[in-house]
TORMARBA-826839 format. One line per 5 residues: number of its first residue (from 1); their letters; for each residue z, x, y of C-alpha. Coordinates in steps of 0.001 Angstrom, whole numbers, m for minus. Each point is the difference from the previous one (the first is absolute). Example, Ala and Ser with C-alpha at 12.3 -4.5 7.8 and 13.67 -1.06 7.14 Angstrom:
1) as) 7800/12300/m4500 | m660/1370/3440
END
This chain:
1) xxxxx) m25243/183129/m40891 | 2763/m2126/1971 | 1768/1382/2830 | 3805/m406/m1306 | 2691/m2177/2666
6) xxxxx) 3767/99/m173 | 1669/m2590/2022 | 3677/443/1127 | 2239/m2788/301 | 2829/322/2767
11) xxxxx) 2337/m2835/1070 | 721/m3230/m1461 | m1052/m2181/m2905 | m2317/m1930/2206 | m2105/3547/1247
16) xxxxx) 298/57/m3928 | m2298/m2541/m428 | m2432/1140/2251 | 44/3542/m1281 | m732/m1947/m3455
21) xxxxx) m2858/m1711/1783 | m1577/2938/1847 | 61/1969/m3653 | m1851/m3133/m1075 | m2529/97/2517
26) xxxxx) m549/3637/m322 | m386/471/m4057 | m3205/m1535/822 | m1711/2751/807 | 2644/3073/m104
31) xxxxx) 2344/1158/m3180 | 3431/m988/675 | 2480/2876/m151 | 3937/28/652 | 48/3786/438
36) xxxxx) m904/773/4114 | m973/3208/m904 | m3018/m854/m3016 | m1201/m2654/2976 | m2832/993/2116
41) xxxxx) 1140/m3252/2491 | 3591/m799/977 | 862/m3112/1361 | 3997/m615/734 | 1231/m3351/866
46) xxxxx) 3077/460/2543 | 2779/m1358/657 | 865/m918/4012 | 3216/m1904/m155 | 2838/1824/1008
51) xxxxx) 565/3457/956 | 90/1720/m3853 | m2577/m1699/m1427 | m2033/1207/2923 | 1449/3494/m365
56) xxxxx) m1071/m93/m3471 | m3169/m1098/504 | m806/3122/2447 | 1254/2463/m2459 | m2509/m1185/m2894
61) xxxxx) m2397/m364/2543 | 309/3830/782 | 498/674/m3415 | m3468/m1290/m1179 | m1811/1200/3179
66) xxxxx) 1403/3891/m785 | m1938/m1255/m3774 | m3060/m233/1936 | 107/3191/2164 | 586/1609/m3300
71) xxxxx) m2884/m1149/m1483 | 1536/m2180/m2869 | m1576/m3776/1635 | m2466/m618/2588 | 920/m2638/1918
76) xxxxx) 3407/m1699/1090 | 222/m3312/832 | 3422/m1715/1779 | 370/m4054/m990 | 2520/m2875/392
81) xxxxx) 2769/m942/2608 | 22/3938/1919 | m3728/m18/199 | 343/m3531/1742 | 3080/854/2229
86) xxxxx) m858/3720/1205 | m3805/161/m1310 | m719/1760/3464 | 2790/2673/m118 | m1086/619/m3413
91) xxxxx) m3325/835/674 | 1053/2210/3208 | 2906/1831/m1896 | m1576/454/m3177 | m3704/1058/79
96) xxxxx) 226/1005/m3626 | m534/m3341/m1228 | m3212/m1618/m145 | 564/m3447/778 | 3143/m2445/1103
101) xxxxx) m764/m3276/m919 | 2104/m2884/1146 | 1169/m3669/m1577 | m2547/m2483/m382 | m3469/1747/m1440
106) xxxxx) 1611/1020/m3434 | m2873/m2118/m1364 | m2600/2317/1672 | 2056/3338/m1594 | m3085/1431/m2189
111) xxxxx) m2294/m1092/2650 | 1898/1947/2936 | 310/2914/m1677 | m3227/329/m1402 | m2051/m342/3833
116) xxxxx) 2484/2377/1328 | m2941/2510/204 | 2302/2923/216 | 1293/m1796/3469 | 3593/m607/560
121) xxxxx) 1100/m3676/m767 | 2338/m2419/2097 | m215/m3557/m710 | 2935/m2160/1364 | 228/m3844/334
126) xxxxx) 2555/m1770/3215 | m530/m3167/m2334 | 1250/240/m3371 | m2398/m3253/m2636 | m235/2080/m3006
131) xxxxx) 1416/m1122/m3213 | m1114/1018/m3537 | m638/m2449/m2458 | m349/m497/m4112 | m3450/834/77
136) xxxxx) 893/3511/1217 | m250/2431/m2856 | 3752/2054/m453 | 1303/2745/m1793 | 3489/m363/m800
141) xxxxx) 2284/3043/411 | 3697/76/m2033 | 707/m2176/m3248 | m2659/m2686/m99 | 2641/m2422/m1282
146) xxxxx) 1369/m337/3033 | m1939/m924/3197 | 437/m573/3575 | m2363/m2725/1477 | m260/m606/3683
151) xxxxx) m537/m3139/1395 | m307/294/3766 | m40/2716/2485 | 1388/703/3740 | 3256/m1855/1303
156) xxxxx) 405/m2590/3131 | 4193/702/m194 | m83/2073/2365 | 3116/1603/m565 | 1468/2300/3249
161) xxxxx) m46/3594/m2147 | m2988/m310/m1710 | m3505/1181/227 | m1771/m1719/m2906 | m1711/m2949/2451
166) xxxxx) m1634/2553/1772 | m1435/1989/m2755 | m368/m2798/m2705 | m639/m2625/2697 | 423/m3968/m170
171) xxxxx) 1107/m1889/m2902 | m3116/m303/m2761 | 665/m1416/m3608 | m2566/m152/m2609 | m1055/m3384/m1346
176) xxxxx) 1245/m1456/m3250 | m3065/599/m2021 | m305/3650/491 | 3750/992/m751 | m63/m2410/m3322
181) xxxxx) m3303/1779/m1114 | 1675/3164/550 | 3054/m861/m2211 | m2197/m1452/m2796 | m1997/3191/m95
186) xxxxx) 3146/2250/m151 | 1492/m2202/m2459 | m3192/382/m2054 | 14/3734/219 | 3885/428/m1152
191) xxxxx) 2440/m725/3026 | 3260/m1390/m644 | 1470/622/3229 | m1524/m1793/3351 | 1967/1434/3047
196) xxxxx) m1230/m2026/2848 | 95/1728/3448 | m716/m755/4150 | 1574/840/2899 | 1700/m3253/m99
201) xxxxx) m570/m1557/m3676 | 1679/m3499/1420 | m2284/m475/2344 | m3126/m338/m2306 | m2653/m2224/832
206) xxxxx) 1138/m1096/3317 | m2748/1392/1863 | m2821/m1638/m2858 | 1455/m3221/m771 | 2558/m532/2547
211) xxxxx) 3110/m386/m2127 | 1512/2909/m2132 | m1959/m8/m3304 | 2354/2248/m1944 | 1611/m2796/m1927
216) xxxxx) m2832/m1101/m693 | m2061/3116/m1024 | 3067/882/m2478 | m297/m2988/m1872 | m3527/395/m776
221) xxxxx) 391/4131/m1025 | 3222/m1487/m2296 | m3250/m1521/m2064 | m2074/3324/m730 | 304/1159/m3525
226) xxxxx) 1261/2912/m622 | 1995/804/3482 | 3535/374/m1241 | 1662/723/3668 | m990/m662/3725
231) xxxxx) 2350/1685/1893 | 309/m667/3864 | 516/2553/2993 | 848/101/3342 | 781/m4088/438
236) xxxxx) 1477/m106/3911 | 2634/m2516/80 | m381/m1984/2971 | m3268/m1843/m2556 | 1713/310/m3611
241) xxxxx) 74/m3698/m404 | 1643/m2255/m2902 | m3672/m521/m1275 | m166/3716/m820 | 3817/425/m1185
246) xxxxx) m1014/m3054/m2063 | m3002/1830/m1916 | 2125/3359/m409 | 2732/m1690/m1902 | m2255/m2314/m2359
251) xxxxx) m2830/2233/m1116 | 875/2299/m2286 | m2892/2705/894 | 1302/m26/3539 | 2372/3022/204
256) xxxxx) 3883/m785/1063 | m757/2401/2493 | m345/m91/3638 | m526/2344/2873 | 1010/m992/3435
261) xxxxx) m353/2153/2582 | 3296/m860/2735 | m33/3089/1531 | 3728/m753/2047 | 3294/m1691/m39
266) xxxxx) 363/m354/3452 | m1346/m3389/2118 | 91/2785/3105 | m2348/2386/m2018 | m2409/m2508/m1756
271) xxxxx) m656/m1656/3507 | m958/3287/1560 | m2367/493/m3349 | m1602/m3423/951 | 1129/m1247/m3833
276) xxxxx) m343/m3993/m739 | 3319/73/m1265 | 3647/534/242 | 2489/1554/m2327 | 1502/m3458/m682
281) xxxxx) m3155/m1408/m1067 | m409/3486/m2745 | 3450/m786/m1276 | m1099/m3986/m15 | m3157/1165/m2042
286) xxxxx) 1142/2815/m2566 | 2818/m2528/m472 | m2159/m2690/m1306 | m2340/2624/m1890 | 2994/573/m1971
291) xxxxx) 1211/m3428/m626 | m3779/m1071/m951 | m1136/3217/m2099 | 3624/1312/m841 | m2040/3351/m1966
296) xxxxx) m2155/997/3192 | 54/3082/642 | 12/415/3831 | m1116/3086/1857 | m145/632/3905
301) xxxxx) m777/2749/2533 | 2137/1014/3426 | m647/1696/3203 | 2805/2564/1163 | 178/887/4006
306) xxxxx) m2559/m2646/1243 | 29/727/4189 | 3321/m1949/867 | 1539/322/m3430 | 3987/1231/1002
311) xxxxx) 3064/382/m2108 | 507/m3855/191 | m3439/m772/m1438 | 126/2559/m2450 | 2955/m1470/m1528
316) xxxxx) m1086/m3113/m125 | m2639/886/m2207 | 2033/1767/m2595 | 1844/m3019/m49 | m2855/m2172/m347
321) xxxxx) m912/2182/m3640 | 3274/m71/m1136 | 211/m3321/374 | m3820/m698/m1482 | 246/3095/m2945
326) xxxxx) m3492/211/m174 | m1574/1020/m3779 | m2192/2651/1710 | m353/1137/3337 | m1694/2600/2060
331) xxxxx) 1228/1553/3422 | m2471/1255/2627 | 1124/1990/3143 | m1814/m1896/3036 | m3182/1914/904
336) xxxxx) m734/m50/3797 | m4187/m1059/202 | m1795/175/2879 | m1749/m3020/949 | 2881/m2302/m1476
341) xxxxx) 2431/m1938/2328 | 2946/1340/m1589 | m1460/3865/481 | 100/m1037/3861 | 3497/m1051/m225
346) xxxxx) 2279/2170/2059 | 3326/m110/m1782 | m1842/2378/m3310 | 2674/1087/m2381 | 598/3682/m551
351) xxxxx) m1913/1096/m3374 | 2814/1472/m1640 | 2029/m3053/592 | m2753/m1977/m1497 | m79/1938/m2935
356) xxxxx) 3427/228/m540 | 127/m3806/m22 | m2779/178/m2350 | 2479/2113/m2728 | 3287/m1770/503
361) xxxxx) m2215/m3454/m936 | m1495/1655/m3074 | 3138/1647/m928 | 1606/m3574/322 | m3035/m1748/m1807
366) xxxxx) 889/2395/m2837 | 3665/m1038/m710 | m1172/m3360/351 | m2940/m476/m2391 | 1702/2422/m2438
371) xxxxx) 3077/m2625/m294 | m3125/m2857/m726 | m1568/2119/m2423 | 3154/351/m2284 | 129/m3337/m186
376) xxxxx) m3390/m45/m1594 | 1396/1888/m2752 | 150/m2286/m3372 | m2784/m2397/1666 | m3359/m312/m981
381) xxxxx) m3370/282/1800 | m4074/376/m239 | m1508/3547/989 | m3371/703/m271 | m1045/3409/m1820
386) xxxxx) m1433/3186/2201 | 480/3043/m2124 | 1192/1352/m3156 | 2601/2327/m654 | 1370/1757/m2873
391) xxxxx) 2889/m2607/m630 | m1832/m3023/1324 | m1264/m899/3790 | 64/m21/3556 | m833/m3039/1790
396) xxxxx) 1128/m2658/2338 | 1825/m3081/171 | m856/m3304/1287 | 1951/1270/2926 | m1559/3159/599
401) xxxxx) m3419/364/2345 | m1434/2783/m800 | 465/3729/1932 | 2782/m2045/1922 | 2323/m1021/m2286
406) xxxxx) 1467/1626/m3185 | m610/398/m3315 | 1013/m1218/m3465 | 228/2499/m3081 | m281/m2137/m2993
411) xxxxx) 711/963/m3845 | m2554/m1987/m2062 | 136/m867/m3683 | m4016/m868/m254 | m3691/1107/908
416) xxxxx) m960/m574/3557 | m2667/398/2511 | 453/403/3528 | m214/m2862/2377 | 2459/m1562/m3104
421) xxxxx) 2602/m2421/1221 | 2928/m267/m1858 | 3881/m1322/m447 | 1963/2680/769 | 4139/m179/m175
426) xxxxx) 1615/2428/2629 | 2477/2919/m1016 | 512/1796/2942 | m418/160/3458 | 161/1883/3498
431) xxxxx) m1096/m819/3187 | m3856/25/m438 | m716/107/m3495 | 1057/m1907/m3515 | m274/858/m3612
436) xxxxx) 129/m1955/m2460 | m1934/m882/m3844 | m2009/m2304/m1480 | 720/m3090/m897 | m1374/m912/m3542
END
C-alpha cells in the first residue's frame, strides 16, 4: 500500500508550478492527498520574498510540524525560496522537521527523501541551473482550464529591494521546444487559458539565443489548436518593445492585458531601486499601449516608504497614478531584506509611515478604477467561465488575472461548461467587480 503525500503550495504562481511539478514527481510512487493531516509525508513549498510571506511560511511550517508531534504525519519536509534563503536557520530553529531542502534539486525530490535513512536532510545549492521542462510529469492544482506556464527562472535585474537574485539566482529561460510542447499538451488535455510567467517575462530568451524571444515564442503558441488565450505577466518596461506591443494588438488569442511592474513615480526613488527606467519613459510607454491596443487592460504594482522615500517623493507618486489610472493595481509596503542594498540603506522609512502610504494609494486606486469601471457599463466583453451559480456564473474578464484581479457575475441564457468563454454585455459595476448577461 502507498504511503499518501500532500504538498502545500505557498507564494506565487511561479512556486505554483513547481508545487504542480513536485506532486508530479511524487504520484509516482506515493498517493497524492490535499488533506495534511490523511498524509504520512508533508512537503511545503515556502515563500521567502518579503517579510509576510515569510511570516506565513513559519506559521504553516509550525502548524504541520505540531501534525507530526501529534502523530497525524511522519515526516515534514520545508521546500522553495525559505528553504534556499534561511535553509540553515531552519534546520537549527526547527528540529521538528525532517529535511530543508533548497532551490535547484527539485528534480531529485523522491530521491532525497527516500535515502534520508531516518537522518536529517539539508541540501542547498550557491548556484542556481535547474529548470523543469515538458518532459516533467505535472499535476495541475485549480481549474484545469486555466494554466500558468513558466518559461524561465531567476532574474539578472537586480533591483535595490529585492532578494529574488539571490535565492532564484541568474537569469535562465527554457528553450522554445520545451515551452511549445508544454502548451500543446495542455491544450490537448482541456486548457483554454495559458498564463505565461518569469521573473521578468520580457526578457525571454536573452540568455539562450541572445535576443528576446518573446515575440517570437507568442507567435508560434498563437498557432496551437485549441488555446483560446495566452495571457502575459510581469513584462518590465525598460524591454517591452514595439515587436511585442505589435503581437498583443493583432492576435486575437493574446489577451489585451498587460502587467508591468513600475514600482515608483519618482526619478529620485527608481534610481535608488537601481530601475532601467524613469517615470517619463512609463508615461511614454502606457501612453503608446493605449494608442496601439486602445482595450488593454493595464495593471501595475508600487512600493510605499522605499529608504529615502519623503513627503516630496511620495507625492509624486500619487501623482504619477492619477495621472496613469491604472485598470488594476496592487500596493506593497517596502519590506526591509537583509542582504539587499536598499536593506543597508540608512535613511529606512518608519513602518507605520510605510503602511500608511500603502492605504492612502489603495484608497485612491479605488475612486479611480471605480470611475473606469462605470464606464464599462453598456459595453461588451469576453469572460471565460469558472463556476456556476444559482442565477448564472462567476468568472473573469479578459481583464482580470486570476486571485489578483476581480470578478465577473454573469446571467446566462444557455448550457455551459466551465473554462467557457463567452460575450458578455456589462450592467453594473464597482471598483473590482462587473456584472453583466449573456449575449445571445
Amino acid at each position: 500500500m502507498k504511503k499518501k503525500a500532500a504538498v502545500i503550495n505557498l507564494g506565487c504562481p511561479k512556486n505554483q508550478v513547481d508545487s504542480e511539478v513536485i506532486s508530479g514527481l511524487l504520484a509516482e510512487r506515493y498517493e497524492l492527498t490535499s488533506n495534511p493531516q490523511e498524509a504520512n509525508i508533508v512537503l511545503v513549498n515556502t515563500c521567502g520574498f518579503i517579510n509576510d510571506a515569510k511570516e506565513e511560511s513559519i506559521e504553516v511550517l509550525c502548524d504541520i510540524v505540531e501534525l507530526k508531534s501529534e502523530g497525524v504525519c511522519e515526516k515534514v519536509y520545508a521546500l522553495g525560496c525559505l528553504a534556499q534563503r534561511y535553509g540553515k536557520e531552519l534546520v537549527k530553529e526547527i528540529p521538528e522537521l525532517d529535511g530543508v531542502l533548497g532551490d535547484g534539486e527539485l528534480h531529485n525530490i523522491v530521491s532525497i527523501i527516500e535515502s534520508d535513512d531516518n537522518q536529517r536532510v539539508f541540501t542547498w545549492k550557491e548556484t542556481q541551473d535547474f529548470l523543469y521542462t515538458h518532459e516533467m510529469p505535472r499535476i495541475r492544482t485549480g481549474f484545469t482550464f486555466s494554466t500558468y506556464v513558466k518559461i524561465a527562472e531567476g532574474c539578472d535585474n537586480r533591483c535595490s529591494y529585492c532578494a529574488i537574485p539571490g535565492i532564484k539566482g541568474s537569469y535562465r529561460s527554457r528553450n522554445k521546444e520545451s515551452v511549445l510542447e508544454e502548451t500543446k499538451r495542455l491544450a490537448g488535455e482541456g486548457t483554454k487559458e495559458i498564463i505565461l510567467v518569469a521573473q521578468d517575462l520580457t526578457r525571454y530568451g536573452l540568455d539562450l539565443y541572445g535576443k528576446q524571444e518573446l515575440p517570437s515564442l507568442l507567435k508560434e503558441m498563437v498557432r496551437i489548436d485549441g488555446l483560446e488565450w495566452i495571457r502575459l505577466m510581469y513584462c518590465y518596461p525598460d524591454v517591452l518593445t514595439d515587436e511585442l506591443i505589435d503581437i498583443i494588438a493583432l492576435e486575437p488569442k493574446i489577451c489585451n492585458y498587460l502587467d508591468i511592474p513600475l514600482q515608483h513615480g519618482d526619478n529620485e526613488i527608481l534610481a535608488r531601486m537601481n530601475r532601467r527606467n524613469t517615470r517619463e519613459q512609463a508615461e511614454q510607454l502606457i501612453e503608446k499601449l493605449r494608442s496601439r491596443i486602445p482595450e488593454i487592460f493595464i495593471r501595475s504594482t508600487f512600493i510605499t516608504g522605499f529608504p529615502g522615500e519623503t513627503e516630496r517623493h511620495f507625492q509624486n507618486l500619487q501623482s504619477f497614478i492619477k495621472r496613469m489610472r491604472f485598470d488594476r493595481l496592487g500596493v506593497f509596503a517596502y519590506s526591509q531584506e537583509e542582504n539587499t542594498p536598499a536593506g543597508k540603506m540608512k535613511d529606512q522609512v518608519p513602518s507605520a509611515v510605510r503602511e500608511a502610504r500603502k492605504d492612502s494609494l489603495m484608497a485612491m486606486q479605488a475612486e479611480l478604477v471605480n470611475e473606469i469601471q462605470q464606464k464599462r457599463i453598456g459595453r461588451s466583453l469576453k469572460m471565460i467561465l469558472e463556476e456556476e451559480l444559482p442565477d448564472g456564473w462567476r468568472g473573469r474578464s479578459e481583464g482580470d488575472a486570476p486571485e489578483i484581479d476581480g470578478q465577473v457575475y454573469c446571467k446566462t441564457f444557455q448550457g455551459h461548461s466551465s473554462g467557457d468563454i463567452i460575450n458578455v454585455k456589462i450592467l453594473q459595476a464597482d471598483s473590482y467587480d462587473l456584472w453583466g448577461e449573456e449575449l445571445e
